[in-house]
C-alpha atoms as a printed R data frame, in Angstrom:
    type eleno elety resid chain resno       x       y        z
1   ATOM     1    CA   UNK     A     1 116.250 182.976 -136.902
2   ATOM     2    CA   UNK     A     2 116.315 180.491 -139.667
3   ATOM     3    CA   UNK     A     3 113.116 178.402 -140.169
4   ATOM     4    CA   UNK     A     4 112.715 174.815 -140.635
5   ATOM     5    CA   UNK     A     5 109.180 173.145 -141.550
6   ATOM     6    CA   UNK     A     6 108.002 169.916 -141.724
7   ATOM     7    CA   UNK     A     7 105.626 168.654 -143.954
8   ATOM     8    CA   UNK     A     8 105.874 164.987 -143.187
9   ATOM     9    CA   UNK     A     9 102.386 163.438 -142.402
10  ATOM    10    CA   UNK     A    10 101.418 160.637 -140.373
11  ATOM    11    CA   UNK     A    11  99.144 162.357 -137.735
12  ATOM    12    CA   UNK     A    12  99.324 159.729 -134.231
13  ATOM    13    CA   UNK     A    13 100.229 160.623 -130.743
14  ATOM    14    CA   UNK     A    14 103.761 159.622 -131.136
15  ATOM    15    CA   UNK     A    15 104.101 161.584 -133.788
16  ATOM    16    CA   UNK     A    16 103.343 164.801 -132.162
17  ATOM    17    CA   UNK     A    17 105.275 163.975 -129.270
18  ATOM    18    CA   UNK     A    18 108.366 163.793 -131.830
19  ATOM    19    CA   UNK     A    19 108.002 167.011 -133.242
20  ATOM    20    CA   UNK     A    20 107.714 168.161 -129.781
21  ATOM    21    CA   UNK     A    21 110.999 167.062 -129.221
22  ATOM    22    CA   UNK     A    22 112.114 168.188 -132.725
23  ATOM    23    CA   UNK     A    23 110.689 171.348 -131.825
24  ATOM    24    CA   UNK     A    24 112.681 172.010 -128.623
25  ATOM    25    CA   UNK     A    25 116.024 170.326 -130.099
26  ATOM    26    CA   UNK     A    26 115.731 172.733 -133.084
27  ATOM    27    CA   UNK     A    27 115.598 175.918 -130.736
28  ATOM    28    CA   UNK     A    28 118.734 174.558 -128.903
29  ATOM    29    CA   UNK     A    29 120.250 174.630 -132.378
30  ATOM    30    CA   UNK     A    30 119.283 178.215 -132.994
31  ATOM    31    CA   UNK     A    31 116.097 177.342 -135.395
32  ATOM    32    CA   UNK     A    32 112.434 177.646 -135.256
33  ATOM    33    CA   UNK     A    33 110.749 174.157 -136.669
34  ATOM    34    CA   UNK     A    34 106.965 173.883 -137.388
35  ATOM    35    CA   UNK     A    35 105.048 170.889 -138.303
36  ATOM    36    CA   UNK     A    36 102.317 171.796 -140.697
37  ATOM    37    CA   UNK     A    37  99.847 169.104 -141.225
38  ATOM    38    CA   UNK     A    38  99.098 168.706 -144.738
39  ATOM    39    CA   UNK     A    39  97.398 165.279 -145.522
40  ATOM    40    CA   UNK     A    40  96.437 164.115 -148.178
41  ATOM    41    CA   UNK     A    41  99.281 165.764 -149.968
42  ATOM    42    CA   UNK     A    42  98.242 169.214 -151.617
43  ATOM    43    CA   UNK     A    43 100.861 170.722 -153.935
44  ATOM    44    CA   UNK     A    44  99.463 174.448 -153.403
45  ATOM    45    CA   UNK     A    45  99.630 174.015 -149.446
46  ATOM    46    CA   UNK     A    46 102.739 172.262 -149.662
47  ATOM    47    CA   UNK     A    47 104.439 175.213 -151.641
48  ATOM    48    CA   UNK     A    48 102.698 178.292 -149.369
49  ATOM    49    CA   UNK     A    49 104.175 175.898 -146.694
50  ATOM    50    CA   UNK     A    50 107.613 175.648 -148.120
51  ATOM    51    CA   UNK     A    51 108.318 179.046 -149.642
52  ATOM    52    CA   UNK     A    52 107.559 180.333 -145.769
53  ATOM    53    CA   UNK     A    53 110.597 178.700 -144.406
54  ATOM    54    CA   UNK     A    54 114.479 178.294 -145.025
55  ATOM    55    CA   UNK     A    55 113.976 174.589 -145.625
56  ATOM    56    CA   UNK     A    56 111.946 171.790 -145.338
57  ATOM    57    CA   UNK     A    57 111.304 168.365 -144.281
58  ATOM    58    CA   UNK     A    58 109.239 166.336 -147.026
59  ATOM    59    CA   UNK     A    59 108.106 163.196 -147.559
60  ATOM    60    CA   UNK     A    60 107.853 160.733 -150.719
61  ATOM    61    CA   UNK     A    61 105.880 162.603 -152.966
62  ATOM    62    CA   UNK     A    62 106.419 164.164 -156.082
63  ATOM    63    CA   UNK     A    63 109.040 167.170 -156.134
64  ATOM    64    CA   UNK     A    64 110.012 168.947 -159.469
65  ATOM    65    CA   UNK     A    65 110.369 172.264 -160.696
66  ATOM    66    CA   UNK     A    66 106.447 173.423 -160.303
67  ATOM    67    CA   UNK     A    67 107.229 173.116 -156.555
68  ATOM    68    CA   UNK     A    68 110.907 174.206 -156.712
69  ATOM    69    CA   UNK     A    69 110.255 177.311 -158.813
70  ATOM    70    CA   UNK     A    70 107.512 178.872 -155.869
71  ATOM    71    CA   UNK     A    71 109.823 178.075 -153.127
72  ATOM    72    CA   UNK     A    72 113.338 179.059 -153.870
73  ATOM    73    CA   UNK     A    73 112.979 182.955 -153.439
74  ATOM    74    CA   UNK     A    74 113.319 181.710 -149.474
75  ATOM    75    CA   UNK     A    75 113.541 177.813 -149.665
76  ATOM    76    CA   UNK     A    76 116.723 176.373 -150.481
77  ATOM    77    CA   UNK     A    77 117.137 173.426 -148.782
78  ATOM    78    CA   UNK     A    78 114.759 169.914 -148.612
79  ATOM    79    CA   UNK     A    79 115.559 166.840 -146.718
80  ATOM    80    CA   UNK     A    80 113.690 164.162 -147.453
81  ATOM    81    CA   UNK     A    81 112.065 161.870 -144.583
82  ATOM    82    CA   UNK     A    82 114.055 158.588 -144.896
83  ATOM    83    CA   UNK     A    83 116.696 157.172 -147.437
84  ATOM    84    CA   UNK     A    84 114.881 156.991 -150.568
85  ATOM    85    CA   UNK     A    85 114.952 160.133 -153.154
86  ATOM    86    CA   UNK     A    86 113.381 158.576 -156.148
87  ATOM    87    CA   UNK     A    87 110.186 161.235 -156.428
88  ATOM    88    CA   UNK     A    88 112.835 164.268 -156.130
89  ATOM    89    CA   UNK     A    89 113.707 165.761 -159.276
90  ATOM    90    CA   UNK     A    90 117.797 166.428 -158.535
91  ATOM    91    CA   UNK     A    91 118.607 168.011 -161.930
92  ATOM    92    CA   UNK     A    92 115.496 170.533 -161.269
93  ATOM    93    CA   UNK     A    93 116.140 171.383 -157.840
94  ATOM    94    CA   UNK     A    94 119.790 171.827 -158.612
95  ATOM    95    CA   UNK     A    95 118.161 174.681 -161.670
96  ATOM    96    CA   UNK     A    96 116.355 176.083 -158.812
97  ATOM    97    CA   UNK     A    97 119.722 176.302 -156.009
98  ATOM    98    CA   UNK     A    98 117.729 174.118 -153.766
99  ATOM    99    CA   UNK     A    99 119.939 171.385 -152.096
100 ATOM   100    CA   UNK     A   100 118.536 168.106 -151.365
101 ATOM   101    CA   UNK     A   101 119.769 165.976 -148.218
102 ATOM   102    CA   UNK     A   102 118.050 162.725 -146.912
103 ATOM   103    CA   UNK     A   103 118.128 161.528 -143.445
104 ATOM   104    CA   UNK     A   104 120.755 158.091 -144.363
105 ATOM   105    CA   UNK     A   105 121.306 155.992 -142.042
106 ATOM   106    CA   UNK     A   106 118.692 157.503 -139.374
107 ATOM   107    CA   UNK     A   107 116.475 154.768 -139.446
108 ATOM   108    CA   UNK     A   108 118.594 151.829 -140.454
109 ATOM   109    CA   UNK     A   109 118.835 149.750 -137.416
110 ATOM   110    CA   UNK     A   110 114.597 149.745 -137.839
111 ATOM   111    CA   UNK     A   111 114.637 148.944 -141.391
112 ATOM   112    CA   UNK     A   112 117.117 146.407 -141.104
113 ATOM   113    CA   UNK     A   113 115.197 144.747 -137.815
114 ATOM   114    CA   UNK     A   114 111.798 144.402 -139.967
115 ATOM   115    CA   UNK     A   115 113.407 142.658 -142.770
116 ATOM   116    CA   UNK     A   116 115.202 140.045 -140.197
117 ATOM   117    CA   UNK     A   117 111.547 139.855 -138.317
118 ATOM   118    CA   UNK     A   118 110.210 139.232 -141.805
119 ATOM   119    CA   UNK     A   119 112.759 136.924 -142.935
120 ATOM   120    CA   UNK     A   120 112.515 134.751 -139.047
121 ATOM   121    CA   UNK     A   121 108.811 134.845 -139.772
122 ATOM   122    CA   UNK     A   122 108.797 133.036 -143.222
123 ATOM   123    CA   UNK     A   123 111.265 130.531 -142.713
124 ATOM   124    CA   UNK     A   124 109.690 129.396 -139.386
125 ATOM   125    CA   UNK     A   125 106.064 129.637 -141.543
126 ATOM   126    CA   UNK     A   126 104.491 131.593 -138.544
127 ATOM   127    CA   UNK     A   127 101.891 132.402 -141.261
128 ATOM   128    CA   UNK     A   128 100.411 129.427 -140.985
129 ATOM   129    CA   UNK     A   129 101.667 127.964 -137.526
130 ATOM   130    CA   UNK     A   130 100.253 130.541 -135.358
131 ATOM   131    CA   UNK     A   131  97.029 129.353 -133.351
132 ATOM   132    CA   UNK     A   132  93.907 130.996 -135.178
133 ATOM   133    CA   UNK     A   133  90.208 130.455 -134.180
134 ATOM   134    CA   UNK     A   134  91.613 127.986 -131.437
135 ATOM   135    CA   UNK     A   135  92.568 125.891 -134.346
136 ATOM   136    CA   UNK     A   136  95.610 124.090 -133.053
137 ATOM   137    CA   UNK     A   137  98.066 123.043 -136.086
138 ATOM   138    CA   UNK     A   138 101.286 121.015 -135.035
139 ATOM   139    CA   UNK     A   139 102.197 120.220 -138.531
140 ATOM   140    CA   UNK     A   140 104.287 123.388 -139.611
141 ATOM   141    CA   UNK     A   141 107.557 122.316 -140.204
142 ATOM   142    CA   UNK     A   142 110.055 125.414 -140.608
143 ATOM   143    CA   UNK     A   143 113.653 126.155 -141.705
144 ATOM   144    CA   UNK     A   144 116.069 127.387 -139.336
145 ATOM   145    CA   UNK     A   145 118.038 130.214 -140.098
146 ATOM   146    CA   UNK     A   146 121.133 129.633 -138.069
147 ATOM   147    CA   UNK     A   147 123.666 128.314 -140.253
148 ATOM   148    CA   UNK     A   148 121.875 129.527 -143.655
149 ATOM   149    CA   UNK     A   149 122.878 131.194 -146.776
150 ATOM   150    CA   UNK     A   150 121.027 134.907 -147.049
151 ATOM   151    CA   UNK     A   151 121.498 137.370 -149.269
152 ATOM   152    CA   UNK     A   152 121.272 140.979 -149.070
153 ATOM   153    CA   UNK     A   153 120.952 143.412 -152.102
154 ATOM   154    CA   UNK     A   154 122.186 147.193 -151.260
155 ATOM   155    CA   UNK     A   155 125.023 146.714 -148.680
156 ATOM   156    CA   UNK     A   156 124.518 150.352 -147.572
157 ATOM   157    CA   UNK     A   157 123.702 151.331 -143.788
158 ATOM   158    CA   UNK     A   158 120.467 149.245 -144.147
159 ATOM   159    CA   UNK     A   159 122.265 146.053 -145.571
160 ATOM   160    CA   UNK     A   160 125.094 146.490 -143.313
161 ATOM   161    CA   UNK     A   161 122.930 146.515 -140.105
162 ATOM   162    CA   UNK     A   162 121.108 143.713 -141.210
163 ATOM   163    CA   UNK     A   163 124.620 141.659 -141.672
164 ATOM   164    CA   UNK     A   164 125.370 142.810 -138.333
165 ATOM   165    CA   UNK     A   165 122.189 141.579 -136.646
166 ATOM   166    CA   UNK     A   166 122.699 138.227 -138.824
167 ATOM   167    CA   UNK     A   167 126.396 137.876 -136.856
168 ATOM   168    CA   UNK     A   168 124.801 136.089 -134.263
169 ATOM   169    CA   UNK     A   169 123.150 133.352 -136.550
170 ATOM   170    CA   UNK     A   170 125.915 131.595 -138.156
171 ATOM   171    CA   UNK     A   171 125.274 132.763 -141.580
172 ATOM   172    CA   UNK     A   172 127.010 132.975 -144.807
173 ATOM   173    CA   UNK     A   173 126.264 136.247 -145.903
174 ATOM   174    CA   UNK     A   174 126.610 137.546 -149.575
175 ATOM   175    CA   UNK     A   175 126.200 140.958 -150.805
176 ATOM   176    CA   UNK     A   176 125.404 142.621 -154.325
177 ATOM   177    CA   UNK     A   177 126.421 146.368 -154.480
178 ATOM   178    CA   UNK     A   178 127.535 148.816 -156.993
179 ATOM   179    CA   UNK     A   179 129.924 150.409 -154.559
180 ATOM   180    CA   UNK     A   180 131.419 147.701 -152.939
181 ATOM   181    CA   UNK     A   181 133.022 148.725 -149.367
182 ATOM   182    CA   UNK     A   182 135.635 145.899 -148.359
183 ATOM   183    CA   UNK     A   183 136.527 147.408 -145.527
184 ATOM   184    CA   UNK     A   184 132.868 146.914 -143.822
185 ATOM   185    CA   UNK     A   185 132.573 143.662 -145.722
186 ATOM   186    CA   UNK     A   186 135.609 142.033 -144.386
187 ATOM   187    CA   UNK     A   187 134.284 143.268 -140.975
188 ATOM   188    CA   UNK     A   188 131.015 141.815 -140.896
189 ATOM   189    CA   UNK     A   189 131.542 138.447 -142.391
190 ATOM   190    CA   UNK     A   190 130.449 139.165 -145.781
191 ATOM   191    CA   UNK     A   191 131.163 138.175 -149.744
192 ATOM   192    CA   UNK     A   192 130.089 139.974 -152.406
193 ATOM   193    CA   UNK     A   193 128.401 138.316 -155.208
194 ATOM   194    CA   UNK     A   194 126.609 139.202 -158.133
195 ATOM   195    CA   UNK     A   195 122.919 139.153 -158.319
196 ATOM   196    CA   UNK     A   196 122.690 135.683 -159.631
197 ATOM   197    CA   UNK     A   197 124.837 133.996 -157.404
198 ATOM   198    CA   UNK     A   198 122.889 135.442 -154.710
199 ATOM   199    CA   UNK     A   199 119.655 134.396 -155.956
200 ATOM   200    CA   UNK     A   200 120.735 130.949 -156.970
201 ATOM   201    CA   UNK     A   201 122.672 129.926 -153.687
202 ATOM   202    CA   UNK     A   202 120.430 132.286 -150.852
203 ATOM   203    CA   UNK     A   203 117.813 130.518 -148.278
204 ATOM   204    CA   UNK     A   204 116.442 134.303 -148.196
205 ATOM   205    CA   UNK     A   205 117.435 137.634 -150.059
206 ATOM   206    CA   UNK     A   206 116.579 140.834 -148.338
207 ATOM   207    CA   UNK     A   207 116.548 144.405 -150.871
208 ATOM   208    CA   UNK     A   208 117.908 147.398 -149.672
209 ATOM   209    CA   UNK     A   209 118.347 149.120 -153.160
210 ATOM   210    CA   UNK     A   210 117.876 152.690 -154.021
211 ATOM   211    CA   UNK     A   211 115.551 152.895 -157.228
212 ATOM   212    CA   UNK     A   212 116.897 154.300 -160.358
213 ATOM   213    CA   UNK     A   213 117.299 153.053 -164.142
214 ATOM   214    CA   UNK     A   214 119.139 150.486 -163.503
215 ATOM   215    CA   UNK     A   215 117.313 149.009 -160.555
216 ATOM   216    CA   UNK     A   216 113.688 149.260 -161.917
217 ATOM   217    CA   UNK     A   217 111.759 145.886 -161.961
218 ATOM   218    CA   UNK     A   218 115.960 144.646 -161.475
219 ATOM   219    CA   UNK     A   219 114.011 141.439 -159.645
220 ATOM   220    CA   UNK     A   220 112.497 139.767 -162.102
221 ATOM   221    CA   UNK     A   221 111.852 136.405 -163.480
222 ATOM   222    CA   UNK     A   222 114.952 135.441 -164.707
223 ATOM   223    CA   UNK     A   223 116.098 136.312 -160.928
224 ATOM   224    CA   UNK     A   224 113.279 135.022 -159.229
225 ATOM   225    CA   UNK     A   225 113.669 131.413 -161.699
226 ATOM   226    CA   UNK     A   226 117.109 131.380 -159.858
227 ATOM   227    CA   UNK     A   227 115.796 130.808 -156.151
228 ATOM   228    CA   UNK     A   228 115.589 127.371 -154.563
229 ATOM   229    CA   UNK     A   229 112.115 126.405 -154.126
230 ATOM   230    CA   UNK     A   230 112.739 126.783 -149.808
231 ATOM   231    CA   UNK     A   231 113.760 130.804 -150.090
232 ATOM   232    CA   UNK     A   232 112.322 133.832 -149.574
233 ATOM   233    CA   UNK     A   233 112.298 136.941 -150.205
234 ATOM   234    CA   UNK     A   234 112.161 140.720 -147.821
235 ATOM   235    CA   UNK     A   235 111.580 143.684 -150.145
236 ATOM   236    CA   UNK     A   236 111.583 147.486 -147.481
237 ATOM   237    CA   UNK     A   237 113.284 149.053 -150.051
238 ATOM   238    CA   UNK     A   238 111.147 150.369 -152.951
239 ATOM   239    CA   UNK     A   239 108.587 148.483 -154.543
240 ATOM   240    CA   UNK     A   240 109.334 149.855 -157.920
241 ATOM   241    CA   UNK     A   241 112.302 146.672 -157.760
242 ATOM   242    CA   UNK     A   242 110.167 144.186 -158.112
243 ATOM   243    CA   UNK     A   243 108.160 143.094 -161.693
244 ATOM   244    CA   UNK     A   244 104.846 142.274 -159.606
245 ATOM   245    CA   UNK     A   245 103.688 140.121 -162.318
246 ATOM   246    CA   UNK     A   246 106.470 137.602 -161.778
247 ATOM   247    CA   UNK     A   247 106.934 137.399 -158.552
248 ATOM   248    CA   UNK     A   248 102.835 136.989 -157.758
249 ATOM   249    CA   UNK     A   249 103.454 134.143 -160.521
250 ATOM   250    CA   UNK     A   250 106.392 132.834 -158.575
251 ATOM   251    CA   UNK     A   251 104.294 132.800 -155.447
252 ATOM   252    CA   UNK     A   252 101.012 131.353 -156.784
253 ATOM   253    CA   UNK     A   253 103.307 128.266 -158.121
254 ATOM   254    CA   UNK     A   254 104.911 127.906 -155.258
255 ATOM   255    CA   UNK     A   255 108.328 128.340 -157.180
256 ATOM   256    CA   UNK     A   256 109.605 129.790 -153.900
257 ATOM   257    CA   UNK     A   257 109.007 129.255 -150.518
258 ATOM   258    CA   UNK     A   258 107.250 132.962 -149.550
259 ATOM   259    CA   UNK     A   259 107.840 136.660 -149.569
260 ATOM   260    CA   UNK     A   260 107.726 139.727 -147.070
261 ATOM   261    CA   UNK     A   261 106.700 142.818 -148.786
262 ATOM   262    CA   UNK     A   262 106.720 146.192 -146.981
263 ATOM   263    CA   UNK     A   263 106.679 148.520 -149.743
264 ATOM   264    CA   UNK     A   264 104.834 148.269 -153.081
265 ATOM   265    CA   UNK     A   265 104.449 149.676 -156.487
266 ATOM   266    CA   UNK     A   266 101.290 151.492 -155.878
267 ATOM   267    CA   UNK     A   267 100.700 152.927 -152.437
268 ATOM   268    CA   UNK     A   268  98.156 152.245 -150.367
269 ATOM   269    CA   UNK     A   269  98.382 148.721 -151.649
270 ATOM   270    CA   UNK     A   270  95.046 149.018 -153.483
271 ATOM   271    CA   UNK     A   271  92.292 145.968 -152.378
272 ATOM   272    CA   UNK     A   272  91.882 144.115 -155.322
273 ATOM   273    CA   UNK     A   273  95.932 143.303 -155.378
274 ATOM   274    CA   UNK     A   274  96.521 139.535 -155.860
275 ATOM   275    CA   UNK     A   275  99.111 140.025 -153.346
276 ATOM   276    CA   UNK     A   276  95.502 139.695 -150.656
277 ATOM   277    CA   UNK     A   277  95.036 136.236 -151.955
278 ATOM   278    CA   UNK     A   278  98.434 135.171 -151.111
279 ATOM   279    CA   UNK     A   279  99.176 133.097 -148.243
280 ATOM   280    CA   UNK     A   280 102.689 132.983 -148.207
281 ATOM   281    CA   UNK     A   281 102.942 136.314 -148.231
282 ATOM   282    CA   UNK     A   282 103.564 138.785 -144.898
283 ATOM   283    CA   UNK     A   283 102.078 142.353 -146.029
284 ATOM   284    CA   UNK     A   284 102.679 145.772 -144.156
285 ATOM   285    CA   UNK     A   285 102.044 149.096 -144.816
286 ATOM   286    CA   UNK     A   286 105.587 150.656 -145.788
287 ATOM   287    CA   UNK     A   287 106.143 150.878 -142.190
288 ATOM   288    CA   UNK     A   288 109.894 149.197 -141.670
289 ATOM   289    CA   UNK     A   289 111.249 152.097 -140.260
290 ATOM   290    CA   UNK     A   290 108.199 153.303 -137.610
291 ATOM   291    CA   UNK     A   291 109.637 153.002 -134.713
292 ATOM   292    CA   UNK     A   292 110.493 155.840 -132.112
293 ATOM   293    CA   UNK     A   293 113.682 155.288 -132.118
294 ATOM   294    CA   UNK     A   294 114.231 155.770 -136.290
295 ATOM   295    CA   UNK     A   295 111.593 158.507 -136.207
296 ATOM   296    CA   UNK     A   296 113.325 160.246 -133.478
297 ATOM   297    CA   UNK     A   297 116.887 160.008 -135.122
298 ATOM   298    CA   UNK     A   298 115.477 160.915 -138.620
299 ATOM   299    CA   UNK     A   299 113.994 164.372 -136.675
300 ATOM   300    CA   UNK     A   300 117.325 164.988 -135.280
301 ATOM   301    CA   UNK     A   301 119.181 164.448 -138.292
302 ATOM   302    CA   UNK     A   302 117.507 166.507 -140.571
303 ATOM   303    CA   UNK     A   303 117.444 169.590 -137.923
304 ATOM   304    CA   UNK     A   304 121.392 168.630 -137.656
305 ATOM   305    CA   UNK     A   305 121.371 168.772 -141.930
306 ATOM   306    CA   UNK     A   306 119.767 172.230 -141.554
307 ATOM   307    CA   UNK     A   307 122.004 173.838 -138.847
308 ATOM   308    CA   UNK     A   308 124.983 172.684 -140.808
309 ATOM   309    CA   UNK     A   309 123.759 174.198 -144.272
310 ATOM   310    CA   UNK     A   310 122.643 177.709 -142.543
311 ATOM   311    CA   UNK     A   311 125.929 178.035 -140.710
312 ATOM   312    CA   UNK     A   312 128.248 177.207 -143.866
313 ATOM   313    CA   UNK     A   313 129.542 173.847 -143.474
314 ATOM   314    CA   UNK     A   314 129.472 170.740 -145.357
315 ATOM   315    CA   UNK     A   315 127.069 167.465 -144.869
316 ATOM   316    CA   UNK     A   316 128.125 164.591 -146.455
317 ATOM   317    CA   UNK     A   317 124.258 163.798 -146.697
318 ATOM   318    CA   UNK     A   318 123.529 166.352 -149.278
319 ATOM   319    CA   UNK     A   319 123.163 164.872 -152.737
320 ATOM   320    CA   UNK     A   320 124.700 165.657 -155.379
């Protein structure tokens, strides 16, 4: 029997009751699946870990050639925990015939609800209207954002569920992509634009980019100079898209409206960030896509990856 371990950490009730589940739905798929607790991340445990098994499930750290070269006697396939692939050396695991899949599209429909939560919350300034030490304040006067202009960078499963949850509000909707796929465009309401048309003309932009060479620090301050003074902006993608610098400078002038950052540059979001003094700012802890419902699909996908791979066949989720 093939074996499939998972060395994705977050160590909470739910998350045991998942691989429970991931456990049982692996066995119906003819593979045993372990989840070996490994936190903080430990590159020796990780590779005894992974050179035991016939794959793995990882999560955002680090992997090159010091891990692929101890694993791939056994180990030829990783599928990374979520969308991003960033921290996975492709040209190294490819030297190493280790194939690399990520779980797309698994937890999209959370992802895409978080940035629409954080883009309701801005524009309506729930920051400061909510009631706080019985301190009743009537004066917060909000945007709506029926009718609006928002903009949404990455129009991959992520961006495209958020245009689909925005159908209901009226909006015009333009999109910046490489890859630019009409078909789902023309479906959903949307325009593509390029990034300075979005920035210039959107009441709130939303990221869903992969990072790369091209995207690094891609919002910057010639973008961020661009927004009307009312917008905001949703970053769940990486935080390695943003230049910090200008848009904590953009913030502290109040050059636009507010911002709703879920992932960040350095991680954990270390305590003397500026981004604490902020308050027009909504901060969370790279956690757009917890929900059971993304977890659970994300489990079920990458046991799905790992039955296809073992029994021969092709997964459009493999890279490269």
């Amino acid at each position: 029997m093939k074996r499939l371990v998972s060395v994705f950490y977050r160590d909470f009730a739910e998350i045991q009751q998942l691989n429970d589940q991931a456990r049982k739905y692996a066995l119906s798929k003819g593979i045993e699946y372990e989840w070996i607790k490994i936190h903080p991340f430990d590159q020796e445990k990780i590779i005894a870990a992974l050179a035991d098994a016939d794959a793995g499930l990882i999560d955002c750290e680090v992997y090159d050639k010091k891990i692929f070269s101890r694993i791939n006697q056994r180990n030829h396939l990783l599928i990374r925990y979520g969308v991003g692939y960033d921290a996975v050396n492709l040209e190294d695991a490819k030297a190493y015939g280790i194939k690399v899949a990520r779980t797309q599209g698994a937890n999209a429909t959370g992802v895409a609800e978080m940035a629409l939560a954080m883009i309701l919350a801005l524009k309506r300034d729930i920051l400061h209207a909510h009631i706080q030490n019985g301190q009743w304040n009537p004066g917060c006067i909000g945007h709506e954002v029926t009718g609006s202009t928002v903009g949404i960078l990455g129009f991959g499963a992520v961006g495209r569920t958020l245009a689909r949850l925005l159908s209901g509000f009226d909006c015009k909707i333009l999109a910046y992509d490489t890859y630019q796929d009409h078909a789902a465009a023309e479906m959903l309401g949307v325009t593509f634009a390029d990034p300075e048309t979005i920035f210039r003309q959107a009441d709130a932009i939303s990221v869903h980019l992969a990072l790369n060479a091209d995207t690094d620090r891609m919002i910057n301050q010639k973008l961020l100079g661009l927004m009307k003074p009312t917008a905001v902006i949703i970053n769940t993608a990486r935080g390695g898209l943003v230049n910090d610098e200008d848009l904590l400078s953009a913030l502290k002038e109040e050059r636009i409206s507010g911002a709703g950052l879920d992932v960040f540059s350095s991680e954990p979001l270390p305590p003397q960030s500026e981004y604490h003094q902020m308050k027009n700012v909504i901060l969370t802890s790279h956690i757009a896509s917890s929900t059971m419902e993304s977890f659970g699909n994300i489990y079920t996908a990458a046991i799905d990856i790992a039955a296809n791979v073992f029994e021969g066949r092709e997964d459009p989720r493999i890279l490269g």
